[in-house]
N, CA, C and O atoms as a MOPAC input file, in Angstrom:
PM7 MOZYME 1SCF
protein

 N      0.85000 1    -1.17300 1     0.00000 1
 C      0.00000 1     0.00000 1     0.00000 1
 C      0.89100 1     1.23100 1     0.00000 1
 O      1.82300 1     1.18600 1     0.80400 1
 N      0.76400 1     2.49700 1    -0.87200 1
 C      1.42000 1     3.56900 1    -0.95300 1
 C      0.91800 1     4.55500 1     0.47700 1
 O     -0.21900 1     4.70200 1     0.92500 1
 N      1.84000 1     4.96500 1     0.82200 1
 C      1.27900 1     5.96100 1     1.44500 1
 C      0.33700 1     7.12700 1     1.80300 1
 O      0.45400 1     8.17900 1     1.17400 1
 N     -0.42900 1     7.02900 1     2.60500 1
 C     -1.05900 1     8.31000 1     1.76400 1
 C     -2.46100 1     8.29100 1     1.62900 1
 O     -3.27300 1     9.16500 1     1.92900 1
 N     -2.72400 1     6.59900 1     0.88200 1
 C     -3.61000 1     6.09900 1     0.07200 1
 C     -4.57800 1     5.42500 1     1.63200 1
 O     -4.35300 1     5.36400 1     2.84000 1
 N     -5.79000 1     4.99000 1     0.62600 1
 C     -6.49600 1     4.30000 1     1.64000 1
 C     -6.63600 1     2.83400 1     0.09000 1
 O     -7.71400 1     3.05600 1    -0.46100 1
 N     -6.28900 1     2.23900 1    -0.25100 1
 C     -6.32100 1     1.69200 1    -1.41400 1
 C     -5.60300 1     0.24600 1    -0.48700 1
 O     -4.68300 1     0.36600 1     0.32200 1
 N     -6.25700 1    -1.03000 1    -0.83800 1
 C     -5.78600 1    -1.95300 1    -0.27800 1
 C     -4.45400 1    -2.68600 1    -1.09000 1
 O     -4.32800 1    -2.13100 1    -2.18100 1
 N     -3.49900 1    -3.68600 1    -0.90500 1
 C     -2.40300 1    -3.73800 1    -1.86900 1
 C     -3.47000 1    -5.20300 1    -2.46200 1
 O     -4.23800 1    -5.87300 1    -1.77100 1
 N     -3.15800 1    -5.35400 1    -3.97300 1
 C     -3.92400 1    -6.29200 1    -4.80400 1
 C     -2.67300 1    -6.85300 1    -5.28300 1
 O     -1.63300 1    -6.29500 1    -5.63100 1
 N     -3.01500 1    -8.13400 1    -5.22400 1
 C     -1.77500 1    -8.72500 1    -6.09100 1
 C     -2.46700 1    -9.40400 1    -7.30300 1
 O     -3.56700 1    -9.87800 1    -7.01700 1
 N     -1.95000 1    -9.60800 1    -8.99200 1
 C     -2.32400 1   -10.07200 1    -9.76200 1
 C     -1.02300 1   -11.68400 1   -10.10300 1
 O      0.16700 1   -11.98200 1   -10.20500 1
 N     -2.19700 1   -12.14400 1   -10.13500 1
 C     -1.55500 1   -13.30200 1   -10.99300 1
 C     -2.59000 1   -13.98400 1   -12.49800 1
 O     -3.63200 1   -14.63900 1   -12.50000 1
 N     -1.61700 1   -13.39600 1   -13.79000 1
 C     -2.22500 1   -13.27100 1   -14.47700 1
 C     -1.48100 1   -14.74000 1   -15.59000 1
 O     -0.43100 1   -15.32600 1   -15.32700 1
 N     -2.20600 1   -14.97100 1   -16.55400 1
 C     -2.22300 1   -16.24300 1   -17.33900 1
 C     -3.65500 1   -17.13300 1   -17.65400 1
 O     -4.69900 1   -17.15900 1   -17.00300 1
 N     -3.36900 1   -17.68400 1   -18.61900 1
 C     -4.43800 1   -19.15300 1   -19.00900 1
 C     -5.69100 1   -18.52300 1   -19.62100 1
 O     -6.63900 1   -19.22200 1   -19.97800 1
 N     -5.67900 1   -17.10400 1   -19.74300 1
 C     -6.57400 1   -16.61200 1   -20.09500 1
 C     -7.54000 1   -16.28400 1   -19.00000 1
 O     -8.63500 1   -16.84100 1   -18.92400 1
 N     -7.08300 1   -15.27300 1   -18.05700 1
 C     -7.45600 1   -14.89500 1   -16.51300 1
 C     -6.94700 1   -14.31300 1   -15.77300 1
 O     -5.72100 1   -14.38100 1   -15.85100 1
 N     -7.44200 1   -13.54400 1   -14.80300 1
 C     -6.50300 1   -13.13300 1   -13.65800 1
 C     -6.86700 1   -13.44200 1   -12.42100 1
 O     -8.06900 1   -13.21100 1   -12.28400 1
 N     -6.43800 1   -13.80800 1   -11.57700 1
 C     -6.46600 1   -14.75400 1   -10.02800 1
 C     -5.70100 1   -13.15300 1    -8.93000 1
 O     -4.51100 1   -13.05100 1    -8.63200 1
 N     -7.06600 1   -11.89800 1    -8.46200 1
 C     -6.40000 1   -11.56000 1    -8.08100 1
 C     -6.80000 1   -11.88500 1    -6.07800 1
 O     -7.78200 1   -12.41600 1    -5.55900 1
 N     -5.83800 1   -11.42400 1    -5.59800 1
 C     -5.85200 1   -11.90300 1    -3.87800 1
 C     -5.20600 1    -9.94800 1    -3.09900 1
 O     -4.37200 1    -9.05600 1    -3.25500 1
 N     -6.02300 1   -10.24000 1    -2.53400 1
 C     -5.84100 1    -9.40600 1    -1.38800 1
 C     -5.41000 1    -9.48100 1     0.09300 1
 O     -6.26100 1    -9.21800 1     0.94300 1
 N     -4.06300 1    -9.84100 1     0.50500 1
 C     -3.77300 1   -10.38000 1     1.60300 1
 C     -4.34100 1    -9.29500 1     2.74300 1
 O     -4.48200 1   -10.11600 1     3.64900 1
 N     -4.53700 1    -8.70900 1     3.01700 1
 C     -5.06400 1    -7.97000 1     4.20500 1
 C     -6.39800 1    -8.29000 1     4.77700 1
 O     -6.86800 1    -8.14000 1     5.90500 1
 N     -7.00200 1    -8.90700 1     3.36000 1
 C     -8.51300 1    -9.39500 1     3.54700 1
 C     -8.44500 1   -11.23200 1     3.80900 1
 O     -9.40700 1   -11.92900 1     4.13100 1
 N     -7.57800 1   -11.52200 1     3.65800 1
 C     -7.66600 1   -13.07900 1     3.65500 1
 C     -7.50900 1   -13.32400 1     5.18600 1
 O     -6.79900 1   -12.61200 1     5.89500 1
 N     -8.13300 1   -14.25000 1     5.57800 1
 C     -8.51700 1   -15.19500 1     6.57700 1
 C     -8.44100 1   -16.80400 1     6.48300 1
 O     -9.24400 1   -17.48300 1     7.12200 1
 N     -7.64300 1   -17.28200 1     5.82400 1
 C     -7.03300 1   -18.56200 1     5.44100 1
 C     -8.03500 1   -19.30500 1     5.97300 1
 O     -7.87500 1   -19.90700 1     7.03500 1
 N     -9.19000 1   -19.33800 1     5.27600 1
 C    -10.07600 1   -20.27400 1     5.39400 1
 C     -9.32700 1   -21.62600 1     4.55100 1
 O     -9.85200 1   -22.72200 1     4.74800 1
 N     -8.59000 1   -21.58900 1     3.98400 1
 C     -8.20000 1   -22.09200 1     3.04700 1
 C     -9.20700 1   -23.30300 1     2.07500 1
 O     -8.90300 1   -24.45100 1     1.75100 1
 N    -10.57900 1   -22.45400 1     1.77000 1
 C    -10.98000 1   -23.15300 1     0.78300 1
 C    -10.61000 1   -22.77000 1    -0.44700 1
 O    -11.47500 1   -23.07400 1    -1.26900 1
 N     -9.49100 1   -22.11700 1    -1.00600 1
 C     -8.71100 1   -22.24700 1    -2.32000 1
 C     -7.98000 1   -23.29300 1    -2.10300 1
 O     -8.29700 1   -24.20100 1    -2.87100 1
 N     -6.59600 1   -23.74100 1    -0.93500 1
 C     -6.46000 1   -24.61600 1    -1.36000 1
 C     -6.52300 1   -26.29300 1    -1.25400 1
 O     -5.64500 1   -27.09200 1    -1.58000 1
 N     -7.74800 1   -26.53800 1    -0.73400 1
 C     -8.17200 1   -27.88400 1    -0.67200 1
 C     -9.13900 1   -27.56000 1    -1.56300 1
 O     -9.74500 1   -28.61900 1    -1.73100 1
 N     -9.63700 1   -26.73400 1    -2.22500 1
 C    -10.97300 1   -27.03500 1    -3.48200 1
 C     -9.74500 1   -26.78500 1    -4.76100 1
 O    -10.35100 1   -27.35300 1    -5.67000 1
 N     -8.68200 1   -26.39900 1    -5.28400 1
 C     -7.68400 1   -26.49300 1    -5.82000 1
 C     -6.18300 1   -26.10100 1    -6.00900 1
 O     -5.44400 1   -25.37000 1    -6.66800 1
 N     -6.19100 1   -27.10000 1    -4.96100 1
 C     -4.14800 1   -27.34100 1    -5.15500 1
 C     -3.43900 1   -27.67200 1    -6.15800 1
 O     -2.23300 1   -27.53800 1    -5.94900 1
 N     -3.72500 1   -28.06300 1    -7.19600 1
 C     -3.03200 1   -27.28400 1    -8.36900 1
 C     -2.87200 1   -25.69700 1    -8.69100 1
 O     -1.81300 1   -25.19100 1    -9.06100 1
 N     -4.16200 1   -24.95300 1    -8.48000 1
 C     -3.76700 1   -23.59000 1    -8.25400 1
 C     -3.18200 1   -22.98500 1    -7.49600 1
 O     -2.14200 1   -22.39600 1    -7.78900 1
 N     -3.84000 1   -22.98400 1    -6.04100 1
 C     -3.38700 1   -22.43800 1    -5.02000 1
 C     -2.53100 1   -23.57000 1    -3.67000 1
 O     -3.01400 1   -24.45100 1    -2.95800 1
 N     -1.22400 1   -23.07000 1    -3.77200 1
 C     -0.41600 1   -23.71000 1    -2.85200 1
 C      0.26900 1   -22.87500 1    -1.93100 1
 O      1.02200 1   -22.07200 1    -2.48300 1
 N      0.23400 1   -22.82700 1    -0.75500 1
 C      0.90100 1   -21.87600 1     0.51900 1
 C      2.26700 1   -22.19300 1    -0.02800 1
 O      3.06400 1   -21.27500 1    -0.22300 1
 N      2.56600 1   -23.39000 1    -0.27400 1
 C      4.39400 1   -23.91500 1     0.19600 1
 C      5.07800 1   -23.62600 1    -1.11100 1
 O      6.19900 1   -23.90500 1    -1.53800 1
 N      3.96000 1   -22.92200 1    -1.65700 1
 C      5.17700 1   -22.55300 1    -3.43300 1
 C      5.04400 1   -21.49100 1    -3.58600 1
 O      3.91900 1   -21.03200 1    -3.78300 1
 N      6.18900 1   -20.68700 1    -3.55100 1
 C      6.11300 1   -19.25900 1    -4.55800 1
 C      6.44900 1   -19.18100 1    -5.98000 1
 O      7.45800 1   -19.69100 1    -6.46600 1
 N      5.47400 1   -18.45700 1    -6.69400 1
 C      4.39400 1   -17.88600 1    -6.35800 1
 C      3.50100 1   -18.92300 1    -5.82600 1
 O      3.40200 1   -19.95800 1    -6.48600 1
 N      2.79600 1   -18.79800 1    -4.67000 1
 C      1.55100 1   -19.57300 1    -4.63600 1
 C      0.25000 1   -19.79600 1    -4.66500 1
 O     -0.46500 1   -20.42300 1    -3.88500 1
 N     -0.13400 1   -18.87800 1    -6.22900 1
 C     -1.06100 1   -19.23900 1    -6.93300 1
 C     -0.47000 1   -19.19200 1    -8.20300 1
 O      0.10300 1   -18.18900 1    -8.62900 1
 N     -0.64000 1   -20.68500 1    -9.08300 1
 C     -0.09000 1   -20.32300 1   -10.68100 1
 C     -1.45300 1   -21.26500 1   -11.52000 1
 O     -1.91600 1   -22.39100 1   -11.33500 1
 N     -1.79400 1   -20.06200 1   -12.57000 1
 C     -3.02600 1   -19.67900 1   -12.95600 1
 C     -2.60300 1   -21.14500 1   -14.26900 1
 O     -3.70100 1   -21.66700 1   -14.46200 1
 N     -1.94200 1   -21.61800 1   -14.80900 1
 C     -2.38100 1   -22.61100 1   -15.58500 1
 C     -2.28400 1   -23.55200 1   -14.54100 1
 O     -1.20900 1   -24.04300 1   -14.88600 1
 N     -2.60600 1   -24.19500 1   -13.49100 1
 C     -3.68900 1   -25.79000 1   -13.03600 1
 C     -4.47000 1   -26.08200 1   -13.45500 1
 O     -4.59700 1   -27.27000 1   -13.75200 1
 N     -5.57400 1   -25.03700 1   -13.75300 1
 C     -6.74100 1   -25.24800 1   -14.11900 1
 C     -7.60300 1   -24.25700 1   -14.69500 1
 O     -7.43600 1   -23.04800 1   -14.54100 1
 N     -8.74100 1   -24.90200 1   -15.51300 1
 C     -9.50600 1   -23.96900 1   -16.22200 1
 C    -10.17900 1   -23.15500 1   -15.76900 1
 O    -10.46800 1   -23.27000 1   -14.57800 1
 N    -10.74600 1   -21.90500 1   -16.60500 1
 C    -11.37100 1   -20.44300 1   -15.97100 1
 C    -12.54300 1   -21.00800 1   -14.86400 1
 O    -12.89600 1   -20.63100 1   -13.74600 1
 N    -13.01600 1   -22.28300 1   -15.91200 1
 C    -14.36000 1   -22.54500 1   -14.80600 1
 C    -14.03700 1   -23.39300 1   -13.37300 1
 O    -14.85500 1   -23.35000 1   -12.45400 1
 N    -12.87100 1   -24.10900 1   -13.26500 1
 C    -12.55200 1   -24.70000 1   -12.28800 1
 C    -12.29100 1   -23.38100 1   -10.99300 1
 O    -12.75700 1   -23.50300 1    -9.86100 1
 N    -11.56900 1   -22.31200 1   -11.38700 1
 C    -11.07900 1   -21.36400 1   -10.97000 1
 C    -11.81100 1   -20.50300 1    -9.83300 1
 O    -11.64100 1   -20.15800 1    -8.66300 1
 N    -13.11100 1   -20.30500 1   -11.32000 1
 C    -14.17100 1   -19.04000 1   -10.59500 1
 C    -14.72200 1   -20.12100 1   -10.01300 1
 O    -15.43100 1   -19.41100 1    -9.30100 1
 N    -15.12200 1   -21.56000 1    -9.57900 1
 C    -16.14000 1   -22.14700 1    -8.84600 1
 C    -15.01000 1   -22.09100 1    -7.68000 1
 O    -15.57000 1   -21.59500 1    -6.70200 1
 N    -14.04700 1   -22.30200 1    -7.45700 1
 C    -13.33600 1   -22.41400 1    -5.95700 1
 C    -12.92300 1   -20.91900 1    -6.15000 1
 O    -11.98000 1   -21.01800 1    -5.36600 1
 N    -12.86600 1   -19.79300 1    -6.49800 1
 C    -12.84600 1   -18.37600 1    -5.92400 1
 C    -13.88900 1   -17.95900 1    -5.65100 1
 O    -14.02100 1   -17.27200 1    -4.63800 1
 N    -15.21700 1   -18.32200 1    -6.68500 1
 C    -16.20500 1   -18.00300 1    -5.53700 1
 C    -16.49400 1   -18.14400 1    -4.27300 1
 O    -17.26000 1   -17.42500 1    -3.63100 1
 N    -15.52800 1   -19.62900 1    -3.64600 1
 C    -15.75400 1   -20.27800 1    -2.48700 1
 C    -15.30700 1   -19.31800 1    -0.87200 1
 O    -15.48000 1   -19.44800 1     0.34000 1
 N    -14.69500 1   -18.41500 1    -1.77000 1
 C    -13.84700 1   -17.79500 1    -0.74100 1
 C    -14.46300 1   -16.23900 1     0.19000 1
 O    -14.75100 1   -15.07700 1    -0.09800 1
 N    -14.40900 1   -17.36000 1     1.75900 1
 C    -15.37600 1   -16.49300 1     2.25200 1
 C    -14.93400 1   -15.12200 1     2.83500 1
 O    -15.76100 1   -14.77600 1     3.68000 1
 N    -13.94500 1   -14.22300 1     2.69700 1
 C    -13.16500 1   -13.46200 1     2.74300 1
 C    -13.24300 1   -12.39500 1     1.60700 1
 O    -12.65800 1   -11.31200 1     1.59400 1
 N    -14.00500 1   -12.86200 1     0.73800 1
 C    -13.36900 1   -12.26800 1    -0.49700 1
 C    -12.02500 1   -11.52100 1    -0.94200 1
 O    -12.00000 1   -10.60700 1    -1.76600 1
 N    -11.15000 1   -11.93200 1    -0.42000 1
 C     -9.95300 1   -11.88800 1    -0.63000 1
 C     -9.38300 1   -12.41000 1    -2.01800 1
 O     -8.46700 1   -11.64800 1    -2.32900 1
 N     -9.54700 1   -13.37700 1    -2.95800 1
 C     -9.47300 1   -13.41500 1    -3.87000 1
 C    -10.70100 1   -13.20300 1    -4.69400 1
 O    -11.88800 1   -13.35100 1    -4.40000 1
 N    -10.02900 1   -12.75900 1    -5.97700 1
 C    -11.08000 1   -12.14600 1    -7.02900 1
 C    -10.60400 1   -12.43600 1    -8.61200 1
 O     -9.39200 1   -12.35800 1    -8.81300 1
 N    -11.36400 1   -12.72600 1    -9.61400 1
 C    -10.87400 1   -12.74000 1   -10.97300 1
 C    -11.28000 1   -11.90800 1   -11.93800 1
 O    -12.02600 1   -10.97000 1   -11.65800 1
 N    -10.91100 1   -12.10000 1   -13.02100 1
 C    -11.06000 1   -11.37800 1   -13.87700 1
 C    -11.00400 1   -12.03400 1   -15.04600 1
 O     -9.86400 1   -12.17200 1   -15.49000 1
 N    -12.08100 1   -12.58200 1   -15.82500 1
 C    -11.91300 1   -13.94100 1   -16.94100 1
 C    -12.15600 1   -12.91200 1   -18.56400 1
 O    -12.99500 1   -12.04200 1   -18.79700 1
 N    -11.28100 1   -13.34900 1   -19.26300 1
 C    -11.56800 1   -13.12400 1   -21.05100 1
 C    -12.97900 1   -12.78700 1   -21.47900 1
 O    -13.46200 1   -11.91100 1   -22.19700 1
 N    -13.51500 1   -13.90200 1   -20.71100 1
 C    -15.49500 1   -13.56300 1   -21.27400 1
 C    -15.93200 1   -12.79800 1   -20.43200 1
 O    -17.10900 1   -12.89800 1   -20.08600 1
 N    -15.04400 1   -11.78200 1   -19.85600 1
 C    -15.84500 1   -10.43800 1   -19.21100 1
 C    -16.68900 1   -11.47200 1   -17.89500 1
 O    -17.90900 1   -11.34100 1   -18.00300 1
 N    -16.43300 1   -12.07500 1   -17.16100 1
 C    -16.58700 1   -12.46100 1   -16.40400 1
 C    -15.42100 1   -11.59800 1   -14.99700 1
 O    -14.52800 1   -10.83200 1   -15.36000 1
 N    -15.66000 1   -11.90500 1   -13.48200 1
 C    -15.37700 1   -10.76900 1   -12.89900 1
 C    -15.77100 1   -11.25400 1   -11.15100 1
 O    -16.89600 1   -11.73600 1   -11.01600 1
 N    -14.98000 1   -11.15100 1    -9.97900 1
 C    -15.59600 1   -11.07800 1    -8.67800 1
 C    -14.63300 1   -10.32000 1    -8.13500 1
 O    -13.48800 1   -10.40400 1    -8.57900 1
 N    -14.94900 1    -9.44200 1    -7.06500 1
 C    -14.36300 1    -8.69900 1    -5.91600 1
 C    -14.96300 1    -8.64300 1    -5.00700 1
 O    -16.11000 1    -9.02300 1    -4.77200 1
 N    -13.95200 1    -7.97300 1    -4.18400 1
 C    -15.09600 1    -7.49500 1    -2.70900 1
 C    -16.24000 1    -6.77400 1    -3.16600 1
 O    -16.25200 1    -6.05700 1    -4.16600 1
 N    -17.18100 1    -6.98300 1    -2.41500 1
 C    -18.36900 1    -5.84200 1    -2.50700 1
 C    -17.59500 1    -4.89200 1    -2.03700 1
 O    -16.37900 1    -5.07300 1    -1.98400 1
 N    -18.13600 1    -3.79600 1    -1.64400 1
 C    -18.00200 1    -2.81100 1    -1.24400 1
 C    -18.65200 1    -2.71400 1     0.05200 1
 O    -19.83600 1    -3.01300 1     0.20900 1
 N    -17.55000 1    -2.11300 1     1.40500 1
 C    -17.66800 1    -2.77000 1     2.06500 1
 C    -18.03200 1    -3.77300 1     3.24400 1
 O    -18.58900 1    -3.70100 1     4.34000 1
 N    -17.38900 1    -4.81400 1     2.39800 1
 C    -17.11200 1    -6.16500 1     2.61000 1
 C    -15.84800 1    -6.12100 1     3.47200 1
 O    -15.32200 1    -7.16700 1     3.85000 1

């Protein structure tokens, strides 16, 4: 986060035709990313989320899962989740 700002820090991880983004300030390691997919999301690897495991739809069904909304995407077919506002 810049100074200054009230803007939360977003991290992108982009590929496969998608973006997988996460917001660590908001996460609460429920960790249903990674037991709904550990091919994507792994704590013990950096980076640890890498966006080819799996497909857009595998993706958005376990980022929807996430009760934090801490992660969010951004798919090719204009598809899309974030925090509400706030959330």
């Amino acid at each position: 986060m810049t100074e200054g700002t009230d803007r939360p820090r977003i991290i992108e991880y982009a590929g496969n035709g998608f973006v997988i983004t996460w917001e660590p300030a908001r996460c609460r390691h429920a960790a249903e990313c990674v037991r709904g997919l550990p091919t994507v999301f792994d704590n013990t690897r950096r980076p640890w989320i890498v966006t080819d495991g799996a497909t857009v739809d595998e993706v958005v069904t376990v980022v929807d899962r996430c009760p934090s909304y801490a992660l969010g995407y951004r798919t090719a077919d204009g598809r899309w989740r974030s925090a509400p506002a706030g959330a």
